[in-house]
PLY file of the C-alpha trace (Angstrom):
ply
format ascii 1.0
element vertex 256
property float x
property float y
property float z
element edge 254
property int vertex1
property int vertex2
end_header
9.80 13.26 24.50
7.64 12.41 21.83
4.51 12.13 19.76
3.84 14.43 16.92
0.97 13.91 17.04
3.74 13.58 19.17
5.42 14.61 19.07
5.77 14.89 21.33
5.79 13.54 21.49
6.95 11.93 23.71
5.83 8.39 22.73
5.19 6.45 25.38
5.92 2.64 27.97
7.25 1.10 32.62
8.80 3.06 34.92
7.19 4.26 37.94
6.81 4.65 41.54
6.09 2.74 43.92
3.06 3.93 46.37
5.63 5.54 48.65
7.67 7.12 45.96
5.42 9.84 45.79
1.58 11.29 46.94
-0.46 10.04 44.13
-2.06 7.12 45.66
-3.67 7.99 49.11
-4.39 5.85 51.99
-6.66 2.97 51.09
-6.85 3.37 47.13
-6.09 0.50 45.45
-3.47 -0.86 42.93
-5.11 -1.23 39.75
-6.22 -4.94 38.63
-3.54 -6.98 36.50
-5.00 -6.55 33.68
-4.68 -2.59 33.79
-0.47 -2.26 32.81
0.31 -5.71 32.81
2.77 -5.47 30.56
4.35 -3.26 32.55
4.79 -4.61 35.81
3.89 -3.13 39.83
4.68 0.17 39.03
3.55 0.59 35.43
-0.38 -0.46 37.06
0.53 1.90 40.12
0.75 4.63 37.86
-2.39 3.62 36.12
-4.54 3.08 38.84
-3.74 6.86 39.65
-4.84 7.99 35.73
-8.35 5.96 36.74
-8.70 7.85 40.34
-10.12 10.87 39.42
-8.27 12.23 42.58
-5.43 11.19 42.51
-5.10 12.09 38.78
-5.98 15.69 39.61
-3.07 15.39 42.22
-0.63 13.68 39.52
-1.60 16.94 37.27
-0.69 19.55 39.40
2.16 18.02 40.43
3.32 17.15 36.74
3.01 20.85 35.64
5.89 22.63 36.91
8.03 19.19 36.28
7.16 19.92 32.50
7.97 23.19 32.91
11.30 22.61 34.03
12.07 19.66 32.59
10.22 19.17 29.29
9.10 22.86 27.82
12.65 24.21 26.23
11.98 21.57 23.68
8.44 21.14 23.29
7.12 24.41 24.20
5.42 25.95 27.29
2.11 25.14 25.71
3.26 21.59 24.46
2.20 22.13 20.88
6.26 21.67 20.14
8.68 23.64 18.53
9.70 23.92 14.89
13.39 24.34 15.41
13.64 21.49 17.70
11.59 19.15 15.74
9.55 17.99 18.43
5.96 16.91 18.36
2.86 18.67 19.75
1.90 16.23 22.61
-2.08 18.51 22.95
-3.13 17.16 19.06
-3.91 13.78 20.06
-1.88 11.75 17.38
1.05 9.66 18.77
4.20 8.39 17.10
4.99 5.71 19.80
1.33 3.16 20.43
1.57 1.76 23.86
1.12 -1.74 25.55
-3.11 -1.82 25.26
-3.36 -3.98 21.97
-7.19 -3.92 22.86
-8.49 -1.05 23.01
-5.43 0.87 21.35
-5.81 3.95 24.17
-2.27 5.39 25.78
-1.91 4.92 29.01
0.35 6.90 31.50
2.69 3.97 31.78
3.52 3.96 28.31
4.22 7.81 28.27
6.26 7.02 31.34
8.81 4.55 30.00
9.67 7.21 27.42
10.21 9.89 29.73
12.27 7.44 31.69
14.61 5.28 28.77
14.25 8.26 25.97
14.16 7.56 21.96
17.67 6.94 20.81
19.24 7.50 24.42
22.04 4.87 25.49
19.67 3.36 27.72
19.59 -0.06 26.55
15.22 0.02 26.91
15.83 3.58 25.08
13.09 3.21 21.98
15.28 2.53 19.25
13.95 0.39 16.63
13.99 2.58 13.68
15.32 5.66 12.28
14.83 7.54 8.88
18.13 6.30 6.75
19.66 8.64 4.24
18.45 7.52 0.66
20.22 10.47 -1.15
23.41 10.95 -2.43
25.42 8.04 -2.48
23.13 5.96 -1.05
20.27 3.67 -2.69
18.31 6.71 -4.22
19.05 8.95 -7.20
18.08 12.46 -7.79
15.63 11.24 -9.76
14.05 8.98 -7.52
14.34 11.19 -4.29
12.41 13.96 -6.52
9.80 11.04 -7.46
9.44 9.52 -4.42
9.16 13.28 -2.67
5.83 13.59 -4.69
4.38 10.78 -4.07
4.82 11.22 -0.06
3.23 14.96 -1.30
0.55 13.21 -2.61
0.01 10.88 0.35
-0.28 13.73 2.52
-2.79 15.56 0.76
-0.45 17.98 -0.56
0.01 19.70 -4.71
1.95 16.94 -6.43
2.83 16.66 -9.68
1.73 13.74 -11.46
4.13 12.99 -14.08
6.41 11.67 -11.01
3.84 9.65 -8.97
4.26 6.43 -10.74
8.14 6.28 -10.29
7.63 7.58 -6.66
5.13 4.76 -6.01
7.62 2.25 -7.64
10.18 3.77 -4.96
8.29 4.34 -2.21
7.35 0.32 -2.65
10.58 -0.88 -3.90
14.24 0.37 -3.77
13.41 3.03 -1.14
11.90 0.42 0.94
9.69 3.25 2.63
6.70 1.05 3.04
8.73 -1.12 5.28
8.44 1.60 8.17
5.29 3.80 6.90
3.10 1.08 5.42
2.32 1.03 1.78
-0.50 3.04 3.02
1.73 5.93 4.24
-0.01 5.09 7.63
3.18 4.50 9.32
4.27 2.21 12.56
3.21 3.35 16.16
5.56 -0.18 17.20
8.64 1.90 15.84
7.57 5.32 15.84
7.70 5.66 12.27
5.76 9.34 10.55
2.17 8.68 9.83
2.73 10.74 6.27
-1.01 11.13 5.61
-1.06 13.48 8.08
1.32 16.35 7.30
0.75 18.53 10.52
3.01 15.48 12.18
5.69 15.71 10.34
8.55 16.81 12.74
10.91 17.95 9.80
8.64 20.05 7.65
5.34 19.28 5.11
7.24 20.92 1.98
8.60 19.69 -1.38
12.46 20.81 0.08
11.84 19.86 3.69
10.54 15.83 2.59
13.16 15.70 -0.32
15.86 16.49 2.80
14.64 13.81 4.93
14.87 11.52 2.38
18.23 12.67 0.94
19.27 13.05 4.41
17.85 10.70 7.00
16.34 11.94 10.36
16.83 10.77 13.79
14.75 12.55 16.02
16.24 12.22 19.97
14.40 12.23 23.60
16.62 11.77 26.84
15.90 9.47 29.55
15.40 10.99 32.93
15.71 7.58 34.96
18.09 8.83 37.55
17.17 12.92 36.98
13.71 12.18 37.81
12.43 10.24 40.96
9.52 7.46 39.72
7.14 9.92 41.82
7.99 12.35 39.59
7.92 10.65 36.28
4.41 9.64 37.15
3.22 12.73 37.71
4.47 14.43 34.40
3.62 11.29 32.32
-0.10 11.88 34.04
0.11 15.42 33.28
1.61 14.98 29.78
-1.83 12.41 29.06
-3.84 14.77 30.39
-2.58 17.67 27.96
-3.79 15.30 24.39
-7.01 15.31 22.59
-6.99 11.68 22.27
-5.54 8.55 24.23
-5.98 6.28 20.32
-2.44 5.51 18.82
-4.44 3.36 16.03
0 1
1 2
2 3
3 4
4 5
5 6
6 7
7 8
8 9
9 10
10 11
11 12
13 14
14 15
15 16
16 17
17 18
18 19
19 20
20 21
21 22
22 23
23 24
24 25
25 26
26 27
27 28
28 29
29 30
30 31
31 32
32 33
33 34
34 35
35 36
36 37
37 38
38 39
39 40
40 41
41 42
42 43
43 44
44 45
45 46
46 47
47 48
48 49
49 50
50 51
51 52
52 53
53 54
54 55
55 56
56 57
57 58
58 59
59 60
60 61
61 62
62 63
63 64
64 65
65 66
66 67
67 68
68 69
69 70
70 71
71 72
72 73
73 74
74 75
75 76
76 77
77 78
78 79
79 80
80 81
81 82
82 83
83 84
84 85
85 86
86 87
87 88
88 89
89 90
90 91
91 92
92 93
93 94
94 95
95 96
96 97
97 98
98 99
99 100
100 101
101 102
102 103
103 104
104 105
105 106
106 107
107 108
108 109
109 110
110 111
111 112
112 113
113 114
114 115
115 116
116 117
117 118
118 119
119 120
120 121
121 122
122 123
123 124
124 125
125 126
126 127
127 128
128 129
129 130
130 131
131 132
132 133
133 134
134 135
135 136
136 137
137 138
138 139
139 140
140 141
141 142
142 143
143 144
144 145
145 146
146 147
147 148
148 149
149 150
150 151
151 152
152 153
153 154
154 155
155 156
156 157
157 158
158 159
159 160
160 161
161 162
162 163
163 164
164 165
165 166
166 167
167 168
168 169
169 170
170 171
171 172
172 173
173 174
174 175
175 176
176 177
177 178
178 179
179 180
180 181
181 182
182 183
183 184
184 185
185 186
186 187
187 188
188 189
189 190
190 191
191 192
192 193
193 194
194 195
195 196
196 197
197 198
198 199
199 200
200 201
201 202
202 203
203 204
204 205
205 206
206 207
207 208
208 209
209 210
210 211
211 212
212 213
213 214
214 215
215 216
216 217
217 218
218 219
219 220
220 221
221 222
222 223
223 224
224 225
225 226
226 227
227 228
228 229
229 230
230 231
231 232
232 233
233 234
234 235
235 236
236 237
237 238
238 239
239 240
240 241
241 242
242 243
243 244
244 245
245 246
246 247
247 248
248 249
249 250
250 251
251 252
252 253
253 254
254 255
């Protein structure tokens, strides 16, 4: 899953079950309006309307705890926050790596979490999110030593981090030019919530390690971090439920 500030996590868009796929919605509650998951289709504002029933949210959560258990917590921990060795993001802090389909107000919904949990990042489901990955720049590729070291500074110095200075201005040049970083992070080092690209001011997200050695890997190296779709391991009931429960786990719904 996806969203480091994820990272999970988890990242997030429109699976979902129908009313009778599953107990969220009771008797006489209503689909959400079309403009709550419209972008998503039937199921993606079923799943929705259950997030804005207090109710049948609280239902969706229980429900959505042991499926994470089972199903989610060998790679992103019991309590969520991720694990180290399996690069995956903490899906409590709030800070996503995948936005979602609100352009307005910029919140997560369910539905978004949902299509993740369903098509996966970098799965061979052809709605897998797969836009982008982190290409290796090192070693016979388009970086030198030289540059990787600059460039590795500069994202240091992005992130808050000790840098040293004497390599900034080459690592800017990089990071702007032949590396082509800005392309997926922004020249701002903001990154892309539309690709799931690292927000590198923020070094708590990074899924690969904050160091000097663990940056100047991923850019020497490349990263391609991996989620598996569950369409067809889940039932839509199901996926609702833990995409409701996984929502309910973060500190923040904003992906901008």
């Amino acid at each position: 899953m996806i969203r480091s500030r994820s990272s999970l996590l988890l990242a997030a868009a429109g699976l979902f079950a129908a009313i009778a796929a599953g107990p969220v919605l009771g008797h006489g509650e209503e689909e959400a309006p079309a403009g709550i998951g419209a972008g998503i289709g039937r199921e993606g504002r079923v799943i929705d309307a259950a997030w804005a029933n207090r109710a049948a949210r609280a239902r969706a959560e229980k429900a959505g705890a042991p499926l994470f258990a089972q199903h989610c917590a060998s790679c992103h921990g019991g309590d969520a926050r991720g694990l180290p060795g399996a690069h995956t993001p903490d899906l409590t802090d709030g800070r996503w790596l995948f936005g979602g389909e609100d352009i307005d107000t910029f919140l997560i919904r369910p539905s978004d979490i949902a299509f993740t949990i369903e098509h996966g990042i970098r799965t061979a489901d052809p709605q897998s999110r797969n836009l982008a990955l982190m290409p290796a720049l090192g070693t016979g590729h388009s970086l030198d030593p030289d540059e990787v070291a600059a460039v590795t500074e500069y994202v240091l110095k992005l992130s808050g981090q000790p840098f040293d200075e004497s390599k900034i201005a080459l690592g800017k040049e990089t990071f702007e030019g032949e590396g082509g970083c800005y392309d997926c992070h922004t020249v701002q080092g903001w990154g892309d919530t539309a690709i799931g690209s690292t927000d590198l001011t923020h070094p708590e997200t990074y899924l690969y390690g904050r160091t000097r050695a663990a940056i100047a890997a991923s850019v020497t190296e490349g990263r391609a971090g991996f989620s598996p779709a569950f369409a067809g391991t889940l039932t839509k009931g199901e996926v609702r439920d833990l995409s409701i429960y996984v929502l309910s786990l973060a500190k923040s719904r904003k992906y901008i």
